[in-house]
C-alpha positions in Angstrom: -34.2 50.9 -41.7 -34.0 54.3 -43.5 -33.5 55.0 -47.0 -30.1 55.8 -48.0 -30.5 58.3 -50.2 -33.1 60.1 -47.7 -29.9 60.0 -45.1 -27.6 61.8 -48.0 -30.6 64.0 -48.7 -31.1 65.2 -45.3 -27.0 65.2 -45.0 -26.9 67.8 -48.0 -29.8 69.5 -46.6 -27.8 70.5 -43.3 -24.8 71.5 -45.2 -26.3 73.4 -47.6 -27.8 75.2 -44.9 -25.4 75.8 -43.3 -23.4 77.4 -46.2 -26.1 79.4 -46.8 -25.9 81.0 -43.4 -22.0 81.6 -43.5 -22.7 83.1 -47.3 -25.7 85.5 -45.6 -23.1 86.5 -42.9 -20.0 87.1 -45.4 -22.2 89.1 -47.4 -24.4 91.2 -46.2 -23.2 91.2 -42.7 -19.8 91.2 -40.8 -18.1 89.9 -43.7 -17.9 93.2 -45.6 -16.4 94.7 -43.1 -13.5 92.4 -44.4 -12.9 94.1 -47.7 -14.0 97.8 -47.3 -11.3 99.4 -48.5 -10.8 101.3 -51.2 -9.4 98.7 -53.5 -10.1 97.3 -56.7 -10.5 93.7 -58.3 -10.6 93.1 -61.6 -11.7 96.4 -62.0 -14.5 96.4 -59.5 -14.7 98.1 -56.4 -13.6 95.5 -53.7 -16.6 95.6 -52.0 -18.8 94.7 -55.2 -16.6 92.3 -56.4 -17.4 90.8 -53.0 -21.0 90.6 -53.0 -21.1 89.7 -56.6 -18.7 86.7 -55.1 -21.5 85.6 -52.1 -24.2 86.1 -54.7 -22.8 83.7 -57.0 -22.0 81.0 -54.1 -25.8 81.6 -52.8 -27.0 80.6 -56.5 -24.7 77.7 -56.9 -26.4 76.8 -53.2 -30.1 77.5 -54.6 -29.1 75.1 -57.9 -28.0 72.4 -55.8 -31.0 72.3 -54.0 -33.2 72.2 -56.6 -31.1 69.7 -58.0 -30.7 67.6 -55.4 -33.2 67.9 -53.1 -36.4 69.1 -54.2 -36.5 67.7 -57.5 -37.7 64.1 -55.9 -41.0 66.4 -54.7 -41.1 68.5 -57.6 -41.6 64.9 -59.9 -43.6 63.5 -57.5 -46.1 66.5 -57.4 -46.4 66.5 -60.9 -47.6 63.6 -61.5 -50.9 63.9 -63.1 -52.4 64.9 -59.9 -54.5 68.8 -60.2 -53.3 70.5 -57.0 -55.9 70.8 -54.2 -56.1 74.9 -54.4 -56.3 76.9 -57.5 -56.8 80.2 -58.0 -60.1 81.9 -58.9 -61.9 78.8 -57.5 -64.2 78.9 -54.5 
């Protein structure tokens, strides 16, 4: 039987993923295509105010991540135990 919360992790991990891709394609590709136009918000170009918009939902993506996902890995690598590869050593 599988650990729950390795199911919810691996469920976040798909829709996060797949947020990411829609927030790549609204931003940087056929999305913009949406908003240029020579309008402003809040005083912003459209188009800025747009990218500004995907940027902040591709950190909120990056912070749930961390949060969520890889923090079980980040505590469990830290646990005392020196990394196998360091730098400078031969």
């Amino acid at each position: 039987m599988s650990d729950p919360r390795s199911r919810n992790r691996s469920r976040l991990s798909g829709v996060l993923a797949i947020l990411f891709a829609i927030a790549m394609l609204m931003s940087v590709g056929p999305g913009v295509l949406l908003v240029n136009r020579p309008d402003s918000f809040l005083g912003l170009p459209l188009l800025y105010a747009w990218g500004i918009l995907w940027y902040l939902v591709i950190v909120a993506i990056a912070l749930i991540a961390y949060l969520f996902i890889w923090k079980d890995e980040v505590d469990t690598a830290s646990d005392g135990v020196e990394p196998t590869h360091r730098r400078g050593a031969e």
